[in-house]
N, C-alpha and C positions, 0 to 999 in steps of 0.2 A: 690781206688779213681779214677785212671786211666779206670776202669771198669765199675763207675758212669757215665765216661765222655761219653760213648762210647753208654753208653744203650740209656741217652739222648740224642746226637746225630741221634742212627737210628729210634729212636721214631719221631724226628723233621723231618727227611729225609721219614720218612712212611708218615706222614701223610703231606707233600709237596707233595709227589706224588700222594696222593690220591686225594687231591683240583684238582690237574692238570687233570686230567684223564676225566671229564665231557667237561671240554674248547677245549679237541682237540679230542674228537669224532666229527665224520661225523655226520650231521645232517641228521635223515631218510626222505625221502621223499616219496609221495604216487604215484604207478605204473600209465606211463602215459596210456590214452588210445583214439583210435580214434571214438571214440562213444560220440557222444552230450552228454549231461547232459538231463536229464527230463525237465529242469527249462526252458532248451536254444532253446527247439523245437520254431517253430514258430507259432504265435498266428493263422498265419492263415489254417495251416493243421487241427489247431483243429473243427477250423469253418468248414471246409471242412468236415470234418469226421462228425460232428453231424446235418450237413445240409441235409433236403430231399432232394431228386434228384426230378428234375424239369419234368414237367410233359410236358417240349415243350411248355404251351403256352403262348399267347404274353400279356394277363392280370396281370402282374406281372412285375410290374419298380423294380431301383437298390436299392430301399429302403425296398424290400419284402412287397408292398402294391398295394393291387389290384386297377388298373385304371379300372375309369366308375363304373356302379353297376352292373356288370354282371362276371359270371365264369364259366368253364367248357363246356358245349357242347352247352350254349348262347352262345359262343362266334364266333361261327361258323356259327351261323346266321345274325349276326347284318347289315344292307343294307335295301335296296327298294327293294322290288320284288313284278313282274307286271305279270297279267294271261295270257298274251301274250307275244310273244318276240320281236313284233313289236308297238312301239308308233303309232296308226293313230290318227285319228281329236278326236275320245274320248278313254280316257282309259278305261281298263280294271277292276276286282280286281285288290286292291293292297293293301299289306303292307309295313308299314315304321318301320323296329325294329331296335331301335338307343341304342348304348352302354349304357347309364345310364340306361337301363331297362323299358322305359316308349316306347310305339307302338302308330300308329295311320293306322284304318283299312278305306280304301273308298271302296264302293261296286263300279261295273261297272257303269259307267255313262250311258252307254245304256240301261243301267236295269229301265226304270222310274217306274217302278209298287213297285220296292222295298222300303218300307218308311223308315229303317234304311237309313242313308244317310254314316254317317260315326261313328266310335266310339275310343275312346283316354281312356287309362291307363297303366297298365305294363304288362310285359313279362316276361318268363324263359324258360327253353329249359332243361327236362333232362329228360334220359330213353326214348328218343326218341317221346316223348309228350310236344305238345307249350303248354302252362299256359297263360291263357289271363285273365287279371282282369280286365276287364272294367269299367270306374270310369264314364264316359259320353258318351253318343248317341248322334245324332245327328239326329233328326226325320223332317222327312216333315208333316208339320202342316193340311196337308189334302191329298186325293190325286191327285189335278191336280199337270200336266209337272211342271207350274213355283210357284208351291208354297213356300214359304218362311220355313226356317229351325228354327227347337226351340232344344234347348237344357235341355237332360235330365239326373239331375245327379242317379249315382248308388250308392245308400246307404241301406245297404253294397254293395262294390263291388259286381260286379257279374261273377264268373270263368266262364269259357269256356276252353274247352280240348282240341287237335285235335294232330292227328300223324303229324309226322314232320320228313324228313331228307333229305341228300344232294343227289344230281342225276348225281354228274358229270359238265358237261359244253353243253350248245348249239351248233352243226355242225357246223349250219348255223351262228349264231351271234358270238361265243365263251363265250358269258354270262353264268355265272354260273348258276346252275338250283338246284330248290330245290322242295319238295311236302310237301303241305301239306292239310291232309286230302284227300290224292291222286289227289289234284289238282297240276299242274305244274306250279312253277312261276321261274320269271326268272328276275335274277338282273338287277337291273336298276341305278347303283349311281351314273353315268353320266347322268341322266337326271334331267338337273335343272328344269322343272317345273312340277316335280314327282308329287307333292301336293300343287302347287300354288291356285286354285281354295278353298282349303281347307283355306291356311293361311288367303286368302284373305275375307272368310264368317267370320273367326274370327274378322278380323278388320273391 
């Protein structure tokens, strides 16, 4: 009987200790480490890594969209340039290539025999060749000195090609110098009445 008591006993004392044995284990924990997690990188190294590398130029605000209509080796051109490096009582050749892509050509004012007067449409500049699509001329209606100007549109535009690149700077003036079609022109964006004679036939 006594031998009953005894078996029951360490039967109840075994499995007391077995309940117990889970409650007072060490909880495992996982190896620390000083390495970020993938998750915890920062958003913006990834930008970084999958962003082209900039090509230098200044056609591109902080929104990655190109300002004006021009890019690339237009952008190098855009200004007034005059076939002289001096303003006197008439100008020269001159072009106006303005950032939106749109040009207006005047021939020399001295030149009266020429009846192109002037001509307006777009530009681009690449491979070292200007694109000119002229959209309107601007002809003298006959050819004495003060004949009156008519306008003629081009439908379809009409291209024109011509070599194009930079020369450096002027000695004498420090104005930048560019050729084109091996003519030298020379900037002019300080001069506010570059093409007043022009706006003023428009009005």
């Amino acid at each position: 009987m006594h031998g009953g008591h005894i078996k029951i006993s360490l039967s109840i004392l075994i499995l007391t200790l077995f309940l117990a044995l889970p409650a007072c284990a060490a909880p495992i924990s996982a190896p620390k480490t000083d390495a970020p997690s993938q998750s915890n990188q920062p958003v913006e190294a990834a930008f970084e890594s999958a962003a082209p590398e900039s090509s230098g130029g200044s056609n591109i605000n902080i929104d990655g969209e190109e300002l004006g209509g021009l890019s690339g080796d237009s952008l190098l051109y855009i200004g007034y340039w005059h076939s002289t490096n001096q303003s006197d009582a008439d100008f020269a050749e001159r072009f106006a290539l303005d950032g939106e892509g749109t040009f207006i050509y005047a021939c020399s004012e001295a030149d009266a025999s020429k009846r192109e007067r002037y001509k307006t449409g777009t530009w681009s500049v690449s491979d070292g060749a200007l694109r000119l699509l002229a959209e309107v001329r601007y002809v003298k209606s006959n050819q004495s000195d003060g004949a009156a100007l008519q306008e003629e549109v081009c439908s379809p535009p009409e291209q024109e090609t011509y070599t194009i690149a930079r020369a450096g700077s002027d000695p004498e003036t420090g104005r930048a110098v560019i050729t084109i079609d091996g003519t030298t022109f020379y900037n002019f964006d300080n001069q506010e009445d570059f093409l007043v004679e022009f706006y003023e036939m428009l009005n």
